[in-house]
N, CA, C and O of each residue as an XYZ file, in Angstrom:
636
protein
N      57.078     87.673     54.264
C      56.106     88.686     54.620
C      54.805     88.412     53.873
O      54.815     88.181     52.664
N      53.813     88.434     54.514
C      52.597     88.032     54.251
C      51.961     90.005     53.869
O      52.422     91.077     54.261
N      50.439     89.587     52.717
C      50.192     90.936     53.118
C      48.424     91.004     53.384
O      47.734     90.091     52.931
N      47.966     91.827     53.929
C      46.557     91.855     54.436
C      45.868     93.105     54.136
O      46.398     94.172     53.826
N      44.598     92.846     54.267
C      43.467     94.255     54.413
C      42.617     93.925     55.309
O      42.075     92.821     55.254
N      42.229     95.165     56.694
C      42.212     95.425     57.554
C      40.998     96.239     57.471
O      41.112     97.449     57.273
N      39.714     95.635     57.616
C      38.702     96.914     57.879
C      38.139     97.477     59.459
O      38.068     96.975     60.581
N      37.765     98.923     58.787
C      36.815     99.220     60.233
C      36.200    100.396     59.676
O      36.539    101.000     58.659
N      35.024    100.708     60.659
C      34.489    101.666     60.196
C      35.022    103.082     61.030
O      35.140    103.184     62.251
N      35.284    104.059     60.074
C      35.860    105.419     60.737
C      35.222    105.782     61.613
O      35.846    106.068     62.635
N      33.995    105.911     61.625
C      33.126    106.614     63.029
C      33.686    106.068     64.045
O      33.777    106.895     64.952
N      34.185    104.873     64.374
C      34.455    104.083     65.605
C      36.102    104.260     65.681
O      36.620    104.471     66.777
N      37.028    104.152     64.297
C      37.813    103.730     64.802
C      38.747    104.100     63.183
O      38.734    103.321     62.229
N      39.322    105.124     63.190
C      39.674    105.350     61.452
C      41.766    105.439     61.845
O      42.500    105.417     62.833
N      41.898    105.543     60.315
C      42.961    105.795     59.758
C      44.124    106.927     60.754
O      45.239    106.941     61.277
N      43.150    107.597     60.575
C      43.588    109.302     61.523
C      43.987    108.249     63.006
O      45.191    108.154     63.243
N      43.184    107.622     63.796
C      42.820    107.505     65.110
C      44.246    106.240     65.244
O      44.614    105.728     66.301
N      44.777    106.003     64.009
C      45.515    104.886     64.536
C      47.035    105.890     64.175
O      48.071    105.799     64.834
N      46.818    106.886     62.897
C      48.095    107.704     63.191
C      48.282    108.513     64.415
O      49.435    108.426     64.837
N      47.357    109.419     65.249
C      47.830    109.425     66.179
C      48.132    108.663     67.274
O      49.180    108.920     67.866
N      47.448    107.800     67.656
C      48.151    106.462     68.433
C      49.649    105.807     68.370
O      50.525    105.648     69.221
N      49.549    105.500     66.984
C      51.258    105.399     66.238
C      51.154    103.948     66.275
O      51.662    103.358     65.321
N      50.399    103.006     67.510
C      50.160    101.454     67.355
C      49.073    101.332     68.459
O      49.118    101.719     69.626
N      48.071    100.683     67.777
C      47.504    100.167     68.690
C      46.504     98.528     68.275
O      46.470     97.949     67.190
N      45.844     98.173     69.484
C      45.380     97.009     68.980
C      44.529     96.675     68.554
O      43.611     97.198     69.186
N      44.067     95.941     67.641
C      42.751     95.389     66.472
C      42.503     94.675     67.533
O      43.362     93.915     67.981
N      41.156     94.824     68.162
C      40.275     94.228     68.984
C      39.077     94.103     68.761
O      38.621     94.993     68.042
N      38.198     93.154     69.176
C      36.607     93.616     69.011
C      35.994     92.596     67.742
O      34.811     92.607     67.403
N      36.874     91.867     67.226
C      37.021     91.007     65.987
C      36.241     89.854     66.000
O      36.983     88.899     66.228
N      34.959     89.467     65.845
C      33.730     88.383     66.311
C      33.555     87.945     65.134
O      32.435     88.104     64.649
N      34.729     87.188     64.236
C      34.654     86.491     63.016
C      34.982     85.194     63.025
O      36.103     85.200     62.516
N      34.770     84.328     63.226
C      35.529     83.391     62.926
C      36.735     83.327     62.109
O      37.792     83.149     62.713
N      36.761     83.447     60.759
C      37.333     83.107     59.715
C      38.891     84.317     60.106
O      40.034     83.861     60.104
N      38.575     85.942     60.428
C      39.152     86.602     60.722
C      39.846     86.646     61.673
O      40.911     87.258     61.740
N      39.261     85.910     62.661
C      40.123     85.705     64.111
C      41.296     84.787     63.811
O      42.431     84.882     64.276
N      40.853     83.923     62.995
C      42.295     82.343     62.296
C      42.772     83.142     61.832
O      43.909     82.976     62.273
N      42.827     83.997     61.209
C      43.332     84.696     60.450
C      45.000     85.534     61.292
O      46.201     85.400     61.056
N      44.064     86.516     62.481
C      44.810     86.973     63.015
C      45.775     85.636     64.008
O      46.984     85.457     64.157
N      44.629     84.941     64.500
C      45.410     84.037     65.184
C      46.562     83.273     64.811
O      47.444     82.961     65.611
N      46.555     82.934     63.442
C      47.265     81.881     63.010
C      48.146     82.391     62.195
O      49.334     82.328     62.511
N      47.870     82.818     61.345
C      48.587     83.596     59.916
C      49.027     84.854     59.902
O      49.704     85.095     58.903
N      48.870     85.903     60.770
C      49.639     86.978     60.803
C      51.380     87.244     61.651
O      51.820     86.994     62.773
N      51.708     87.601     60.932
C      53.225     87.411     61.509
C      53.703     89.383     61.473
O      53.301     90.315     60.777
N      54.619     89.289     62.486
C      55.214     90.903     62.751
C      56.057     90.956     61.528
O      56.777     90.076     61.056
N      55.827     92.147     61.114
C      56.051     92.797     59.969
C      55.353     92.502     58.712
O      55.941     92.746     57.658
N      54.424     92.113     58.698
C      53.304     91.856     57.553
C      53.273     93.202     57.116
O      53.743     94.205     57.654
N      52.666     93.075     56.091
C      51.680     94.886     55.353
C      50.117     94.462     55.378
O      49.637     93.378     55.046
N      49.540     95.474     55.805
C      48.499     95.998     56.188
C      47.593     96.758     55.265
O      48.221     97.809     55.141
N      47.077     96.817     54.921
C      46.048     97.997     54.036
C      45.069     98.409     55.044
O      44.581     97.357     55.457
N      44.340     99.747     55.868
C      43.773     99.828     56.319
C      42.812    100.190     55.351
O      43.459    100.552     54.368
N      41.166    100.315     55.034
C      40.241     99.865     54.607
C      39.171    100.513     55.444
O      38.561     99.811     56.250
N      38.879    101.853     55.316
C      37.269    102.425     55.783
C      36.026    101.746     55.105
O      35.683    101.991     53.949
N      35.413    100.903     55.909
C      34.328    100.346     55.632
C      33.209    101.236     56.203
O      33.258    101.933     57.216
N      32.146    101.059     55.304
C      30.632    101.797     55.949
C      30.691    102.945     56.032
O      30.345    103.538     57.054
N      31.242    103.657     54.751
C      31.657    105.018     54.630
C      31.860    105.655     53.535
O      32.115    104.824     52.664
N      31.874    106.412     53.240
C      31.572    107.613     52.105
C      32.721    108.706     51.603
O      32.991    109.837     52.009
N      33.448    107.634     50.231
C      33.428    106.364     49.880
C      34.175    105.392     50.903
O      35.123    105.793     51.577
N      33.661    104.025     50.976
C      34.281    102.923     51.514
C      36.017    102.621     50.391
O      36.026    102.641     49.160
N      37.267    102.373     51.289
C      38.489    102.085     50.288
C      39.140    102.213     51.069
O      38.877    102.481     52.242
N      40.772    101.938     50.256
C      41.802    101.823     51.619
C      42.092    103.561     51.875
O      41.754    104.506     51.163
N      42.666    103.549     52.862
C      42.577    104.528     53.970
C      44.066    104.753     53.707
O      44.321    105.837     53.184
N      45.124    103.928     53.969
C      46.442    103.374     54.123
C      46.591    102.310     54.518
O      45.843    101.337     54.611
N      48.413    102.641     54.961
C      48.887    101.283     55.289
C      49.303    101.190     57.038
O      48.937    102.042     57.847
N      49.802    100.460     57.250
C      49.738     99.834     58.325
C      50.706     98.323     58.819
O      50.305     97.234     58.408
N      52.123     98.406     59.817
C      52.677     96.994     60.009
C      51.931     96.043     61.097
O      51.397     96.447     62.130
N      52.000     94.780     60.680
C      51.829     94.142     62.375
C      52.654     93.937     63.229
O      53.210     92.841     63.145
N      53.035     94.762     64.257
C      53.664     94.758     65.278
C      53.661     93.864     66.142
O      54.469     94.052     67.051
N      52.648     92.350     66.244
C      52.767     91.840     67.442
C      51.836     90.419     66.969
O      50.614     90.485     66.832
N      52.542     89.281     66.772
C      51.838     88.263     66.803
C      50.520     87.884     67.482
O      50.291     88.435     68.558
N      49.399     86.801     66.878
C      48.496     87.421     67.174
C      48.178     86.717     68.824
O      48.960     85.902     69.313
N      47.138     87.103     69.421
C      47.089     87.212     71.384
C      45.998     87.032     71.840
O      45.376     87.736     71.044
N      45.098     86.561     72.637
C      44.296     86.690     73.351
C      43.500     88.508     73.179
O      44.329     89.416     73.253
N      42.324     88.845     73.014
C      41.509     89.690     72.823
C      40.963     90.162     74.100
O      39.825     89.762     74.346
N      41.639     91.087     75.150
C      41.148     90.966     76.422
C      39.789     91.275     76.723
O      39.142     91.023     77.739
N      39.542     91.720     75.930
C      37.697     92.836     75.691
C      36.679     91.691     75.751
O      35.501     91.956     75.987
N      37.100     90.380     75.540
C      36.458     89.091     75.607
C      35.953     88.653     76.972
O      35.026     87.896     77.262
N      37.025     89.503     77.930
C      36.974     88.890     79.743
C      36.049     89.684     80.357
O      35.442     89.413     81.393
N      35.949     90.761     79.632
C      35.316     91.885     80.715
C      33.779     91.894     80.038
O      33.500     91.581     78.880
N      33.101     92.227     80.818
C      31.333     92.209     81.120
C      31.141     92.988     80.658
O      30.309     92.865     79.759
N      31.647     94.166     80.858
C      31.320     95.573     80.494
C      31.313     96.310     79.539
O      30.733     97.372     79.318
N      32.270     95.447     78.736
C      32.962     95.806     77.560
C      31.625     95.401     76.086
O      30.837     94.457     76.024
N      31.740     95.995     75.575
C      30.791     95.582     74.191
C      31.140     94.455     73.545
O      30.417     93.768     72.823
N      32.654     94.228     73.919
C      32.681     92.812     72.935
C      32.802     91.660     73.743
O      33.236     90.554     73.419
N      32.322     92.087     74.946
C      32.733     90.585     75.639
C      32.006     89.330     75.241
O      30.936     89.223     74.643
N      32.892     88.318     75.744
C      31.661     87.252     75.407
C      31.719     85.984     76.762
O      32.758     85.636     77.324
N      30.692     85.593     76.987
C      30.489     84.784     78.091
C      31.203     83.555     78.202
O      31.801     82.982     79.113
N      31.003     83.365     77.214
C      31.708     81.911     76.750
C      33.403     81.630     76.848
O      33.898     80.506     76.930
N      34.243     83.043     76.818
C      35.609     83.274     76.443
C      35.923     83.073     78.217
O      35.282     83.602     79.124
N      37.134     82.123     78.348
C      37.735     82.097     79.581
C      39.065     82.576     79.377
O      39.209     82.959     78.216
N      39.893     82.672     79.945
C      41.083     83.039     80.062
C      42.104     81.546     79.807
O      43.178     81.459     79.213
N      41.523     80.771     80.310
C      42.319     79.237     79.758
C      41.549     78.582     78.650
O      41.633     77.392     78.345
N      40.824     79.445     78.107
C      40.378     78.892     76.695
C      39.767     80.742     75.896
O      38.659     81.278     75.855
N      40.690     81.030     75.562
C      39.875     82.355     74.598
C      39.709     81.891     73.258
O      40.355     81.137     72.531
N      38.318     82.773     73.099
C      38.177     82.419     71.853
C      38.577     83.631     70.980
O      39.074     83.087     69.994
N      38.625     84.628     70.835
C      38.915     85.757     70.131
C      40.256     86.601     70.174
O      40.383     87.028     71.322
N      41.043     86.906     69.567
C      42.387     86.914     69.126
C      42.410     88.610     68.487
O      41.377     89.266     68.353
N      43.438     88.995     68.231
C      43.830     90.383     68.110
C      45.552     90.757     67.504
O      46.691     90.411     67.818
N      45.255     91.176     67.023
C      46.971     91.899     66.907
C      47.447     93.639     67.263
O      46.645     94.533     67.531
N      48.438     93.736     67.203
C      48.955     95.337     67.203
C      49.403     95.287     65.671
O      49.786     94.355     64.964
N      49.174     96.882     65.387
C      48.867     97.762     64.517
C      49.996     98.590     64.667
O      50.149     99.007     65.815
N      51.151     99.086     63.515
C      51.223    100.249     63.747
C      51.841    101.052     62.756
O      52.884    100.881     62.126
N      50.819    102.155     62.734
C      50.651    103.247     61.586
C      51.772    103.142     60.686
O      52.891    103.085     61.197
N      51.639    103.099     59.178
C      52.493    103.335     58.265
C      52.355    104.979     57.771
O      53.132    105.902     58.016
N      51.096    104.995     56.994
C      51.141    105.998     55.671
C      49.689    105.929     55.773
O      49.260    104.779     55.854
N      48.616    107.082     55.795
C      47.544    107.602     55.722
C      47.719    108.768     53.923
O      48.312    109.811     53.646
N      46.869    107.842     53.184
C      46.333    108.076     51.857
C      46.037    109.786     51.815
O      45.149    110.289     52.503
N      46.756    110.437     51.070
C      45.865    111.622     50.539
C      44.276    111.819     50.863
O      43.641    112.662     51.497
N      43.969    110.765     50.203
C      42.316    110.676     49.734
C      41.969    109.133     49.822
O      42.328    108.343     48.949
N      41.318    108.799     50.827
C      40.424    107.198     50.539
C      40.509    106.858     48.974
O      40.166    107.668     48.113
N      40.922    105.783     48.741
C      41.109    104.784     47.183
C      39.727    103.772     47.256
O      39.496    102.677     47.769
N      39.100    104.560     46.614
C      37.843    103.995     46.491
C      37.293    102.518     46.062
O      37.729    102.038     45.016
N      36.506    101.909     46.709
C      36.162    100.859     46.668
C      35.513    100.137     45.094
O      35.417     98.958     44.750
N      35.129    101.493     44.340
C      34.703    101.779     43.260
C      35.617    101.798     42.312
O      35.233    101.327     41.242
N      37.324    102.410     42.375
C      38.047    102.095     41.219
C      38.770    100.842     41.817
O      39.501    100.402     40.929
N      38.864    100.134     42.875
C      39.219     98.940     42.858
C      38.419     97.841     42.159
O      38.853     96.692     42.077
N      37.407     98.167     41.728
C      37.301     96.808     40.869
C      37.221     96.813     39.945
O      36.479     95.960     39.458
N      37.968     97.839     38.971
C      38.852     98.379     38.171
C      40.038     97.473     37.668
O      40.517     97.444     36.535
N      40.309     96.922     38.500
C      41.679     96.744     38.764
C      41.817     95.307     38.233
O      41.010     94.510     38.712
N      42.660     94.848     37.362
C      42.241     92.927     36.895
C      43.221     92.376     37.955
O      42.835     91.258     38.296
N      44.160     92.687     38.496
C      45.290     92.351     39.329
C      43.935     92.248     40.573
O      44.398     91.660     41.551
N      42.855     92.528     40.747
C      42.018     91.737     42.210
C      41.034     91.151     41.475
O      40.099     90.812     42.200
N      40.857     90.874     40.219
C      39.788     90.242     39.939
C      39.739     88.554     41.246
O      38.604     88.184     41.547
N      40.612     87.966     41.690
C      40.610     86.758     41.965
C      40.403     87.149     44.293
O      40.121     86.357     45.192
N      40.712     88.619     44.339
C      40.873     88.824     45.325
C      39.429     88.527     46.254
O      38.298     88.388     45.789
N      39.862     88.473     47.793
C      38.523     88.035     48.257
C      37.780     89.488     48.568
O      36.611     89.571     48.945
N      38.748     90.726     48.325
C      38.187     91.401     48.430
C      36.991     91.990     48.114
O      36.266     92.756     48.749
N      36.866     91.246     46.447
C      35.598     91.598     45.460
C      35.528     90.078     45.544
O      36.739     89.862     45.499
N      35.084     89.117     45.616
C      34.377     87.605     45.472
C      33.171     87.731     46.566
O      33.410     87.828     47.769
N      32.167     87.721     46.153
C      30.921     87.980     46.352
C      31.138     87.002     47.286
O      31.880     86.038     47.098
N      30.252     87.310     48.714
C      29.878     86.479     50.075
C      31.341     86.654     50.973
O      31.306     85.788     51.847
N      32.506     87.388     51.071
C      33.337     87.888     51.335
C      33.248     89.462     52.129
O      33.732     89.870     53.185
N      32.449     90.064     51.148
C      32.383     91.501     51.263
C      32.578     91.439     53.061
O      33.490     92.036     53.633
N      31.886     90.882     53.537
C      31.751     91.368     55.076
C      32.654     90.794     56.273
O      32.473     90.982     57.476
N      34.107     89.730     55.391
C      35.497     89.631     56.187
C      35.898     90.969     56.228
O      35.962     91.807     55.328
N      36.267     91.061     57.935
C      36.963     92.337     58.178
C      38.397     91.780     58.380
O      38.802     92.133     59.488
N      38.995     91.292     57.939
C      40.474     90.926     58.152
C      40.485     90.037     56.727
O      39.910     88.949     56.754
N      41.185     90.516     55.373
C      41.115     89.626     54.334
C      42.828     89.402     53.591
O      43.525     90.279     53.080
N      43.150     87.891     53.768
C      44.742     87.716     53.242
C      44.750     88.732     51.644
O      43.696     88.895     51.028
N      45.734     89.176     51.278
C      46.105     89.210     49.947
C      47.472     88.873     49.574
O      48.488     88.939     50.266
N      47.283     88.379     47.971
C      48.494     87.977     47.519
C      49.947     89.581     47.141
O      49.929     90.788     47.381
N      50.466     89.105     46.805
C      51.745     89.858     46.657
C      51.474     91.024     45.544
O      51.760     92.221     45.565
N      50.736     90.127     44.447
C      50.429     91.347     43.340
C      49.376     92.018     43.749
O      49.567     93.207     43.492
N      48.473     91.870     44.200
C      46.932     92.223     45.127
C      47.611     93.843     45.199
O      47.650     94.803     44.429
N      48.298     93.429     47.103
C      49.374     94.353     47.288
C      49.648     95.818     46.272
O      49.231     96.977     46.283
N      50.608     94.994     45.412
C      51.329     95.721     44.338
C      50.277     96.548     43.600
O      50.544     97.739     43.439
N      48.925     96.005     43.050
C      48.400     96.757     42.328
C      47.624     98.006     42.966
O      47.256     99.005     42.349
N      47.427     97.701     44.543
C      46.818     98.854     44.703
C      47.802     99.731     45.432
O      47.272    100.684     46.003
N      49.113     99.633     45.549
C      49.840    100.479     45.801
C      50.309    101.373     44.532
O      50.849    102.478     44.477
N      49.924    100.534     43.616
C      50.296    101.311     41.523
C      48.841    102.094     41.402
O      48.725    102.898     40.477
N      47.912    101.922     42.156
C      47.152    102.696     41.671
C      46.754    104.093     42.589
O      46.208    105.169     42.344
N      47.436    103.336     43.954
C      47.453    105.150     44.816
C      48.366    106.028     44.419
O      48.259    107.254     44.451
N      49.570    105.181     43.917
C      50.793    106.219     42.796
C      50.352    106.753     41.836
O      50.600    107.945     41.652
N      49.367    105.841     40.713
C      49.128    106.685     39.917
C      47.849    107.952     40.337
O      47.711    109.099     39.910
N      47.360    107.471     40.950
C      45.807    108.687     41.559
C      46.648    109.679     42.543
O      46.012    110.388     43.323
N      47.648    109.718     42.522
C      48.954    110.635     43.442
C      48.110    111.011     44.859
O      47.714    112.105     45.260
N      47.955    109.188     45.663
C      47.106    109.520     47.035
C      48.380    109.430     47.766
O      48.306    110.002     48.853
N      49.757    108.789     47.473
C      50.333    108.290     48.097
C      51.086    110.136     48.858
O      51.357    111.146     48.209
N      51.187    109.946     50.115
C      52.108    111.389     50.648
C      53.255    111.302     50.441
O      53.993    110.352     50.180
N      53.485    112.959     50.639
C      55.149    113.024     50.042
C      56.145    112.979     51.363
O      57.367    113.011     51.217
């Protein structure tokens, strides 16, 4: 099991919006680095950190499994769609996606501010400057661990 952090910004698309859904799909993803990511390296049953970016405060949100190896991005085919792209064919896509589905929604957002707090991410790409703006970022095992020790100790985790 691999583990990850997962951003988006709430206005569009939050924490809440994927617990009631229960699973749905990370689409819309125009990264390079993030798309390999999903494309290549995510496997079903990973852990997830979901991650409110561009928000007040920005931090993880919760958690989250991957339900579905990663797929073709259909939002790529269609014209209409905001993320399409011209270039994407159906016998050659370029943009990739996974399913999502809801773990555990945080008490309270874990702020982006006591995570770098934390010496267990000093090495993470989460804080390594020129990173900040991967919306799909691997983490290691202790990564993981420490910020699940620190929503225990800030008692975000629900009962």
């Amino acid at each position: 099991m691999a583990y990850w952090l997962m951003k988006s910004n709430p206005k569009f698309f939050g924490i809440e919006d994927l617990q009631r859904l229960d699973t749905d799909g990370w689409d819309g993803v125009r990264n390079y680095r993030a798309r390999n990511f999903m494309r290549d390296d995510m496997k079903v049953g990973d852990k997830v950190f979901f991650y409110h970016s561009s928000a007040k405060p920005s931090g993880v949100a919760g958690t989250m499994t991957v339900t579905t190896a990663g797929y073709p991005d259909p939002t790529q085919f269609h014209p209409e769609h905001r993320h399409y792209d011209p270039i994407a064919t159906e016998e050659e896509p370029r943009w990739y996606m996974v399913d999502l589905t809801f773990e555990q929604a945080f008490t309270e957002v874990l702020p982006l501010s006591e995570l770098k707090f934390l010496p267990a991410l000093e090495d993470s790409l989460l804080l390594r400057k020129g990173c900040q703006q991967l919306t799909v970022i691997p983490l290691e095992p202790k990564h993981w661990r420490a910020i699940m020790g620190m929503a225990e100790t800030l008692e975000l985790l629900p009962e």
